[in-house]
Structure formats: structure tokens, C-alpha cells
C-alpha positions, 0 to 999 in steps of 0.5 A, a space after each residue: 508538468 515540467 520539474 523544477 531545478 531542485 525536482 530534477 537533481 532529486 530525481 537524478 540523485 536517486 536514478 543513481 542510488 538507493 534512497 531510504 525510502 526506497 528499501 521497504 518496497 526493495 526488501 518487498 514490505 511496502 503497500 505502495 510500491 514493489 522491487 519493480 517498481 523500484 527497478 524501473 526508476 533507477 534503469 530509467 523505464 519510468 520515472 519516479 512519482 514525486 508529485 502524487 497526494 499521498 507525497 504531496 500531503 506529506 510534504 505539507 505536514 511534515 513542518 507541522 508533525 516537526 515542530 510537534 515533535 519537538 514540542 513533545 520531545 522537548 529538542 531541537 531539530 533543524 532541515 538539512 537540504 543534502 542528502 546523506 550518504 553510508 560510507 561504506 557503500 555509498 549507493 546507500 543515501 538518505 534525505 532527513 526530514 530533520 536531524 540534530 547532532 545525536 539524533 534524525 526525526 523521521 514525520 509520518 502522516 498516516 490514516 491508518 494506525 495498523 502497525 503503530 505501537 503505543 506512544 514512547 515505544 519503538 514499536 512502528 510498521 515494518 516498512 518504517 523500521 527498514 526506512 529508519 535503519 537505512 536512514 540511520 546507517 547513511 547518516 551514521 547517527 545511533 537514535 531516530 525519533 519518529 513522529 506520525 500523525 495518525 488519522 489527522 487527530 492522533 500524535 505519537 512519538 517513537 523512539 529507535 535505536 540503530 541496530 547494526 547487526 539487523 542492518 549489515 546482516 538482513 538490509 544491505 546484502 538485499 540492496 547490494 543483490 538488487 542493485 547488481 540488477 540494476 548495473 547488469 539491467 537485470 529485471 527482479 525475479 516475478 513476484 505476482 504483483 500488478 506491477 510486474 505484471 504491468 512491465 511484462 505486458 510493457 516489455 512485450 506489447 505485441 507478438 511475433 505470429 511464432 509458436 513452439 514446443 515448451 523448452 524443459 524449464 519452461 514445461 516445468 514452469 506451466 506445470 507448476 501453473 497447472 498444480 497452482 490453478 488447480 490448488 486455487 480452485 480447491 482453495 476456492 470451493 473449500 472456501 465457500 463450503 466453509 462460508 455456507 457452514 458458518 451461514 449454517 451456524 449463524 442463522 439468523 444472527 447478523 453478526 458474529 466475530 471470532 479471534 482474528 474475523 469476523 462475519 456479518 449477515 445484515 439484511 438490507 433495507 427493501 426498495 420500492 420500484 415505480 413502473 414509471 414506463 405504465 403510467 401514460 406521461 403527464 398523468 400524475 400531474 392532472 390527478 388529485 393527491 389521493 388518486 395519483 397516490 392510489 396510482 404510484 401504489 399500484 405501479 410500485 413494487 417492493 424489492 426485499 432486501 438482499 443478505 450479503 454475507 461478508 467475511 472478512 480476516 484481521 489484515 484484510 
């Protein structure tokens, strides 16, 4: 799908600099995104993905959580269609859903109400946090309001105040180092993601046919694999070992919840199978209603249902 002249400069704009939206996944506290990611867009490997359901979404209801905001708030917001630069390091730069003379409004449309604090606080996903300081650094503004709408039914306001210090002394030396990656087309170290693992396998689609002995820095990195695989497999079986104690001790029980977990053992419903391959075709249909339930009867056998335990941690 071709971009339009506005889809175009946004996407130039940020090949050229760090958007605020892109510092969670840069400082590496995003769900949706790792450095990367982030480093391939701006070193022109892919391009950014503006057009996606949960940006699309996003983009519809942010007029409406806007205008709530302001009802809830009781002040004025309005667009501002530019972007926002940091002045003392101007690779920094921000689009504002909304912004006023003393304040931005930051809309959050969310399924998920993990991370959001009460209504009034300033208590919001750390992901959120990192976004607004950024936002509130580029737009040299003290306070940001932030309106979620979580779970399509539930409408909370924050309220956060620029933290200068959290910002010049943990967020801009992480964008500075990253973005020195970015000019010298250095790749971010490895950090397991599927991401990487996906521009690895990108960068070297094919083999040469060579083989070699291990340099000493690339034996220590395989013996570190080697202690990281064999960990893994002692995590492993004291895993299930843990599991098979905690099905010891619940029994019968379908389930049990404890302080950050809990357990279930439901067993599931039985299931009927009809042999339909012994029953000669078109039999049922000749047969009287007792007869071909007699028949179904004797060719259908019952599956007991299954007990899958389930395990699962707060978090999760």
C-alpha cells in the first residue's frame, strides 16, 4: 500500500531521530517492540509499522479519550500537527496527541488494566512513564495528563510531573548510547528476543560451506551456552518435580491459589466417539428410531475426560 504524503514525512522524520514513543522499546521495557527493532528502522533495514490494529485503534479513539479527558479534567486541549524537538539534544523529538500552554495529554487505549494505578494517581506502566518523560523533555512542558481507556469501559486519568533528574540521568545517556549504534551501523548487543533472532537469521540467510576451530572469545561464548543449556535442563526437571509435588498435596482439589499463583486441576467433560467407519453407509437412515439408537450406542465409546494441571505466576 503506497504512503501518503504526510505517512511519508512521519516516517522520514523518525528514520532521522528518536520519537518518544520509541524509547520504552530502546530502554527495553516495551511488549511490543525491542532496541532491535528500533535499530533497524532508523538504519533503514525495515520500515516502521504505522499502520497495524493496535495503531490503528489507537488512532480512532484518541479524539474520544481527548475529548473525555477534557471533560473529566475540566481543560482545554488542542492538535499540535508538528513535532516537538529536546533542545539540548534535538535527535529527541515527540508528536503530542494533545497539548495546552502548561500541560500535554497523552491517550492510552488499553485491554489490559496491568500497571494502571487508581484514577487521580500517577501510577502508570513503566513503558508509559519513559514515553511521557521523554515527551515532556521535547516539549519543555512540567506536567502531562495521561487518559487510558481500559478495557473499552473503564476511563482513568493521571497526572505526572517532569522528573528531570529520572530523565538526564537514566533515559537520555540510554538514547545517546543507542543512537551512537545507530550512526556507526552498529547492531545492539543480543538480547534473546525473537526480534533478534529474526535479524540474525536476516543478516546471514545462507552459509559458506567454511568450518574452523572456535576463536578463544567465541569458546567462551559456547561454554557459556553450554552452562546455559545445562542450567535450563536442571531448571527444567525441578520444575516438574515442584509440579508433581504440588499435584501430591492437592489431590483432588481443582484448585488452589496462593500469594503471586496459582494451580488448577479441572478435569474436563467426557467425550462420546461414534465408530462411524463400522456402521455400513446409509444404515441409520433405514432403521427405526429405537434401532438406530440401539446401533449409535454400541458403536460409540465414551473418552474420560483429561486433568491438565495449569500453573501459572502473577505476571504471566
Amino acid at each position: 500500500m503506497a504512503l501518503s504524503i504526510h505517512e511519508a514525512d512521519w516516517h522520514a522524520q523518525r528514520a532521522k531521530g528518536i520519537g518518544a514513543s520509541d524509547v520504552p522499546a530502546i530502554a527495553g521495557v516495551s511488549t511490543f517492540a525491542q532496541p532491535i527493532d528500533i535499530w533497524q528502522q532508523k538504519v533503514g533495514l525495515v520500515e516502521p509499522s504505522a499502520d497495524n490494529a493496535l495503531t490503528r485503534w489507537g488512532t480512532l479513539l484518541e479524539p474520544v479519550i481527548a475529548e473525555e479527558a477534557e471533560r473529566v479534567l475540566g481543560l482545554k486541549f488542542r492538535r499540535l500537527s508538528r513535532a516537538v524537538h529536546y533542545r539540548d539534544w534535538p535527535i529527541l523529538f515527540a508528536h503530542l496527541d494533545r497539548t495546552s500552554a502548561d500541560a500535554i495529554l497523552e491517550c492510552k487505549a488499553s485491554m489490559s488494566t496491568r500497571g494502571w494505578g487508581d484514577d487521580g494517581s500517577a501510577a502508570v506502566p513503566d513503558y508509559v512513564t519513559l514515553q511521557v518523560q521523554s515527551q515532556l523533555a521535547a516539549a519543555d512542558k512540567e506536567v502531562a495528563y495521561v487518559a487510558a481507556l481500559l478495557g473499552y469501559r473503564d476511563f482513568r486519568t493521571f497526572r505526572i510531573e517532569r522528573d528531570r533528574e529520572f530523565f538526564g540521568d537514566l533515559i537520555l545517556p540510554i538514547l545517546r548510547e543507542f543512537w551512537t549504534l545507530v550512526e556507526t551501523n552498529t547492531p545492539p548487543e543480543p538480547d534473546g528476543s525473537d526480534g533478534y533472532g529474526s535479524f540474525v537469521r536476516r543478516r546471514f540467510p545462507t552459509d559458506a560451506g567454511d568450518e574452523r576451530a572456535a576463536t578463544p572469545e567465541e569458546h567462551l561464548i559456547g561454554a557459556a551456552l553450554v552452562n546455559a543449556v545445562s542450567e535450563r535442563e536442571r531448571a527444567e526437571a525441578r520444575e516438574a518435580e515442584l509440579k508433581q509435588r504440588l499435584m501430591l498435596a492437592m489431590g483432588p482439589i481443582a484448585k488452589l491459589e496462593g500469594p503471586g499463583w496459582r494451580a488448577t486441576w479441572r478435569q474436563s467433560k467426557d467425550r462420546q466417539i461414534v465408530h462411524w467407519d463400522l456402521i455400513a453407509d446409509g444404515l441409520l437412515r433405514t432403521l427405526p428410531d429405537d434401532e438406530r439408537t440401539a446401533l449409535l450406542s454400541i458403536h460409540t465409546e465414551v473418552k474420560p475426560g483429561t486433568r491438565p494441571f495449569l500453573f501459572k505466576a502473577e505476571g504471566e
